[in-house]
C-alpha positions in Angstrom: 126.1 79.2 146.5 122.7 78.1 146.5 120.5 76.0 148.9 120.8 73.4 146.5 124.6 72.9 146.3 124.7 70.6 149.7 122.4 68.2 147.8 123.4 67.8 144.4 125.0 64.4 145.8 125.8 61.2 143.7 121.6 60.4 144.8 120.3 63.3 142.8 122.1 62.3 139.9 120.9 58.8 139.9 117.6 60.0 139.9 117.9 62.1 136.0 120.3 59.0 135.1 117.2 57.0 135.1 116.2 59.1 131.3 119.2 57.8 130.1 117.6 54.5 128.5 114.0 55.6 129.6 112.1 52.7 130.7 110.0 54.5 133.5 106.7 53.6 132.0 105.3 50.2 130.6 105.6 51.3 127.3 109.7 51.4 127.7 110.4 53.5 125.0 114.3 53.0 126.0 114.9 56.8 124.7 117.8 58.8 125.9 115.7 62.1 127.0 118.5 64.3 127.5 119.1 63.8 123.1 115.6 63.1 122.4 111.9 62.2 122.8 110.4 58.8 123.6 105.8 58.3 123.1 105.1 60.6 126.0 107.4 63.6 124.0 109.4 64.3 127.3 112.9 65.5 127.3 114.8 65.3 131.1 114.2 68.8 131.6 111.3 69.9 134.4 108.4 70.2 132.5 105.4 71.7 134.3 102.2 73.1 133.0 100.6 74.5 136.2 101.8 74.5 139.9 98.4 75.3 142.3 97.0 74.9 145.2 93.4 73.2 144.7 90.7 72.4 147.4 88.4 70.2 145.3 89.9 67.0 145.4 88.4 64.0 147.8 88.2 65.6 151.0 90.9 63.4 152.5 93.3 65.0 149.9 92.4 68.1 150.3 92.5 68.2 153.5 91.8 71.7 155.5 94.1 74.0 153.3 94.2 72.2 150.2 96.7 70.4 147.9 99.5 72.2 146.0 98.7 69.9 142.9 102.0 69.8 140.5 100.9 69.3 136.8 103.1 67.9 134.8 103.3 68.4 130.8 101.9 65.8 128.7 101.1 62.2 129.7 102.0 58.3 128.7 98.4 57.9 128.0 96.5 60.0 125.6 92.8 59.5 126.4 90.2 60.9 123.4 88.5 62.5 126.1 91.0 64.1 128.1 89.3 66.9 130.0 93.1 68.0 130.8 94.1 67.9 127.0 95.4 71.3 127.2 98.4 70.3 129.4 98.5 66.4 128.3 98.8 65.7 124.4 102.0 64.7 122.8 101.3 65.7 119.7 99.4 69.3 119.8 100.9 72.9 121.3 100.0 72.4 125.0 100.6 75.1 128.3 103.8 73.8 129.2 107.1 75.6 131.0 110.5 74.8 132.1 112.0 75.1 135.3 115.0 74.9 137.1 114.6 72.4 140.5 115.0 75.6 142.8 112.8 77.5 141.3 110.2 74.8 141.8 110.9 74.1 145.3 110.5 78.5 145.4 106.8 78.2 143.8 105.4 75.8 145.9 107.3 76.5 149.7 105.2 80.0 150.0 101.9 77.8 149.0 103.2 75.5 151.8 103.6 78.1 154.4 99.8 79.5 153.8 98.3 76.9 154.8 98.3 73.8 151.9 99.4 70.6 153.7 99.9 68.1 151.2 102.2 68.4 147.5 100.4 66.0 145.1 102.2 65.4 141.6 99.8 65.0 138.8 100.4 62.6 135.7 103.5 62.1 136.7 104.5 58.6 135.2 106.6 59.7 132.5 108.3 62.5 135.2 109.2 59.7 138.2 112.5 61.2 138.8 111.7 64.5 139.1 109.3 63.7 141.2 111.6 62.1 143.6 114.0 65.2 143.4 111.4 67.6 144.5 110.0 65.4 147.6 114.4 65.2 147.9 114.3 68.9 147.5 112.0 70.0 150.2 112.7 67.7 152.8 115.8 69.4 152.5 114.4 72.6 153.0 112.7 70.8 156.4 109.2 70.9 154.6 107.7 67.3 154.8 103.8 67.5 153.7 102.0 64.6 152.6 103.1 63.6 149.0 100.4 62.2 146.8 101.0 60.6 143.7 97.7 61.2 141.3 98.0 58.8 138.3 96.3 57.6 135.3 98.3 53.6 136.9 99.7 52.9 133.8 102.6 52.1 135.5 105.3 49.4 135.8 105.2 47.9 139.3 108.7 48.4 140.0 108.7 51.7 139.2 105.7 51.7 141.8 107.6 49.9 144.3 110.7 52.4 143.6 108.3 55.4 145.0 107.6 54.4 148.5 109.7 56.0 150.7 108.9 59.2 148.7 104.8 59.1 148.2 102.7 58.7 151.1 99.5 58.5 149.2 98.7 56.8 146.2 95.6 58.6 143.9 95.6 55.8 140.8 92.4 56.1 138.1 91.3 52.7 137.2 89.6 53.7 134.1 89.3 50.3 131.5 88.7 46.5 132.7 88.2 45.9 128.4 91.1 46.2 126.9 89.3 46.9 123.5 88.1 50.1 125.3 91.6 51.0 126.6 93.4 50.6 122.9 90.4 52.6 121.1 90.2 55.2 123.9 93.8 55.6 125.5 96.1 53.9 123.2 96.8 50.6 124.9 95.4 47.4 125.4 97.3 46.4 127.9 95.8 49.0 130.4 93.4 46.3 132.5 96.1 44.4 133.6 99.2 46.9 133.9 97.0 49.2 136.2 95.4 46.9 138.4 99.0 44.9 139.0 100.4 48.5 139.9 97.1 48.9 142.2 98.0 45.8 143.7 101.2 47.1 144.4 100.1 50.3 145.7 98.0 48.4 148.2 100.7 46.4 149.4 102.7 49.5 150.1 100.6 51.5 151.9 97.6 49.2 153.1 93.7 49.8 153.0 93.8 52.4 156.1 93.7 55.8 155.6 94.4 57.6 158.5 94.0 61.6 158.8 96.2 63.6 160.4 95.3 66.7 162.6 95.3 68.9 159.3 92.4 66.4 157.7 95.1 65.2 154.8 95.3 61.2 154.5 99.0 60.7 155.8 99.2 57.1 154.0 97.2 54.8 151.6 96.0 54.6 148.6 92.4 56.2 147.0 91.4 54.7 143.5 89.6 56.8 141.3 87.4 55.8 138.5 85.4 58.0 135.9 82.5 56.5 134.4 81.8 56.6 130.8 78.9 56.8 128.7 77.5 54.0 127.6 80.0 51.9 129.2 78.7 50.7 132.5 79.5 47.4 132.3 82.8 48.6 131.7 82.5 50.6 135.2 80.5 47.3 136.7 83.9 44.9 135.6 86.0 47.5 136.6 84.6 47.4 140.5 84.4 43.7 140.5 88.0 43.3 139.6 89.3 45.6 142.3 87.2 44.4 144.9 87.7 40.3 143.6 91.3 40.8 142.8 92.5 43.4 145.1 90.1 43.8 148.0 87.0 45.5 149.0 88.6 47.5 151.6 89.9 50.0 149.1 88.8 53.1 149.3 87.3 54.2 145.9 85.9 57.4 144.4 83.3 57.1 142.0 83.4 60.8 139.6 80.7 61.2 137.6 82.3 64.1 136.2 82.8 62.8 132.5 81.9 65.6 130.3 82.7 65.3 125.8 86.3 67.3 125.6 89.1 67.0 123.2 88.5 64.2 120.2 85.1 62.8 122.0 83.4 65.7 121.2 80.8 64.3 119.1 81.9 61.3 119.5 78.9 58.4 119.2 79.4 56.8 122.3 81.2 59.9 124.7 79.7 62.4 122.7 77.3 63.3 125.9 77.3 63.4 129.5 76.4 60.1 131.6 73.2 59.9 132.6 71.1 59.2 136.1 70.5 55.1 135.6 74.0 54.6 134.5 75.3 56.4 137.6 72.7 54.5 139.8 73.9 51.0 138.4 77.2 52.0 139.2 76.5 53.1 142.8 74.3 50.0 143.4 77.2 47.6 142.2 79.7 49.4 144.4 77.2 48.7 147.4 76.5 45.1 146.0 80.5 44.8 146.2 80.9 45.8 149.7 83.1 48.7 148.3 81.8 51.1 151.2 84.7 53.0 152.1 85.2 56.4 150.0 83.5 59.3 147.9 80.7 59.4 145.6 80.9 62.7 143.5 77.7 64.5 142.9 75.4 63.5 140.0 76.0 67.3 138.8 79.7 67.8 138.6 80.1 67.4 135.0 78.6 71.2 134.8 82.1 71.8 137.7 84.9 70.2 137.2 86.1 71.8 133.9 89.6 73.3 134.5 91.0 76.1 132.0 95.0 75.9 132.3 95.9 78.8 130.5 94.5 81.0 133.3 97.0 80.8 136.4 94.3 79.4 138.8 93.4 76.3 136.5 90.1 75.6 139.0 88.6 79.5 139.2 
């Protein structure tokens, strides 16, 4: 018998049920994933590309022992730029690997124990049961570490709502407020208004506070992430306005200015090149103008950084 057997309860198996008729993500492809393959090209299995702990993430998710960051395989969006293309594409051999729950909940427990004090699941829209089985998992195993839920927020909001006694913290992008750019770019036009409606939810959940606990992890709220683009500010400007209009200005945002060409935008005519220093500076100044005062600013410089490799075991070294 394993540690598992106590558990596999009527719950658990609500939870895979759920890629019966998969509607987990806005695009509802209504797939059976146990016989086959919706957009995102996701069976029901666990499907993982990389399982690490990582201490460059905002430095209330980090925390003082870093984050054991769960990468899923592929993604429901596929951005041109991807800088994680190796792990996320739909259609292109990535670094993917299947796992069994247990031997999951054995990978990350040891990373747990040395020291990392948060478990953060990483494009996981297309995975939200799993997720929910692992976070089961471990607080059956007595380990209870913040959970953070790092997503591209093209989500459905009741799938959103559905997560909240599981996540503690909510890490959504807010990349497009033009849905011209989101179709051309990520494959959707419907990605302004989908994301910011499952921000809004987010929000609602977990409030604008973000307390840290005595480890320095954020034990509840939500951080929204944005990436600015070449030759798109206004993009970034509208994209600001609308959370701090439409949701509030008490979020707490981190601007990254760590957009580098990767995948198909490599020589593309508008991403083909880093951002520059006045299109980061109009940014900055907007978020100020906004009142948006609470969270990070990445370094001008971290486009030279933040450039993972997942086919070495440490992704970030």
């Amino acid at each position: 018998m394993t540690y598992f057997d106590s558990i596999q309860t009527e719950k658990l198996q609500q939870f895979a049920e759920e890629f019966r008729n998969c509607t987990i993500c806005p695009r509802e492809c209504g797939t059976d994933r146990f016989n086959d393959r919706g957009y995102c090209n996701s069976g029901a299995e666990i499907s993982l590309s990389s399982v690490c702990v990582h201490k460059g993430e905002e430095p209330a998710v980090s925390g003082n022992g870093g984050i054991c960051n769960i990468f899923f395989s592929r993604c429901n969006l596929q951005c041109i730029y991807c800088q994680n293309s190796q792990i996320s594409s739909v259609t292109e051999d990535i670094v993917d690997y299947q796992f069994k729950l247990e031997e999951v909940i054995d990978i990350i427990v040891p990373m747990l124990e040395d020291g990392a004090g948060a478990v953060g699941f990483v494009s996981p829209s297309h995975y939200v049961p799993i997720v929910k089985m692992i976070v089961t998992a471990l607080r059956y195993r007595g380990y209870n570490p913040v959970f953070v839920y790092n997503t591209n927020a093209y989500e459905k909001v009741e799938t959103i709502r559905s997560l909240d006694d599981y996540i503690d913290l909510f890490l959504p992008d807010y990349k497009y407020a033009d849905g011209l750019l989101s179709q051309a770019y990520s494959g959707v036009s419907d990605y302004p208004e989908v994301a910011l409606a499952a921000i809004t939810e987010m929000k609602r959940l977990k409030g604008t506070n973000l307390p840290i606990n005595e480890n320095g992890y954020a034990s509840s709220g939500v951080i929204v992430r944005h990436m600015i683009l070449p030759n798109h500010v206004e993009n970034s400007l509208e994209v600001l306005r609308r959370l701090a209009i439409e949701i509030t200005p008490m979020l707490h945002i981190s601007l990254m200015s760590q957009y580098y060409p990767a995948h198909k935008s490599i020589g593309h005519p508008e991403l083909g090149r880093v951002i520059g220093p006045r299109e980061y500076e109009a940014v900055q100044a907007e978020m100020e103008c906004l009142g948006l005062s609470r969270g990070w600013w990445q370094e001008f410089e971290s486009s030279d950084f933040y450039r993972p490799d997942f086919c070495k075991p440490h992704p970030f070294e």
